[in-house]
N, C-alpha and C positions, 0 to 999 in steps of 0.2 A: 848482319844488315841485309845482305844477300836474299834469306829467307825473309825475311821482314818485307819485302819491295815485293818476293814473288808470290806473298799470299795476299798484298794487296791489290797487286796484279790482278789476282782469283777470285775475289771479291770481287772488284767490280768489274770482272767478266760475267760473273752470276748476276747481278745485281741488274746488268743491262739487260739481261737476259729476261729475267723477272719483269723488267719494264717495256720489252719488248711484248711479252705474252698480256700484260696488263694494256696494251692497245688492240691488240687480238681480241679478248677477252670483251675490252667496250665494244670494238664495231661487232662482235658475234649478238649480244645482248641490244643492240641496237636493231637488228636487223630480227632478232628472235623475239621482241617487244611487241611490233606490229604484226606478230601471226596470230590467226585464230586458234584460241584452246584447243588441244586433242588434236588437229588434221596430222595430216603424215610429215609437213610442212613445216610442222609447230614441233612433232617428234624428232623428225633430223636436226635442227635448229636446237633443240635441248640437248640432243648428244652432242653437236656441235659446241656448246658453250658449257657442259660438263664436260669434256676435255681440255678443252682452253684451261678452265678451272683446275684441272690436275696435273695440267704442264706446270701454271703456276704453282701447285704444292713443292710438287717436287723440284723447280729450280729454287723455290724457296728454301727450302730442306739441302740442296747444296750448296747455296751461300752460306746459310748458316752453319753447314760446318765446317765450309774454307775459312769461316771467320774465329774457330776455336784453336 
């Protein structure tokens, strides 16, 4: 039972995680929305929200295996 409690402990440690990066993720996309195509502006602001995008993969990818 012990174990039972502390992987759903792990879960939704991840899980908040994942949801914390998914408001990251909106305000970067909101803010990378209103730049003009191509400036250097428009470049940082996409690696900006392609990172967002890979925190999220990968805390997705350790919920999902706290939850096996």
């Amino acid at each position: 039972m012990a174990e039972l409690k502390n992987n759903l402990n792990n879960v939704n440690s991840e899980v908040q995680k994942v949801n914390s990066s998914l408001d990251g993720l909106s305000s970067k996309y909101d803010a990378f929305k209103d730049l003009t195509y191509g400036t250097t502006e428009w470049r940082e602001a996409l690696y900006e929200v392609n990172n967002e995008v890979q925190d999220l993969i990968d805390n997705y990818n350790k919920a999902a295996d706290a939850s096996d």
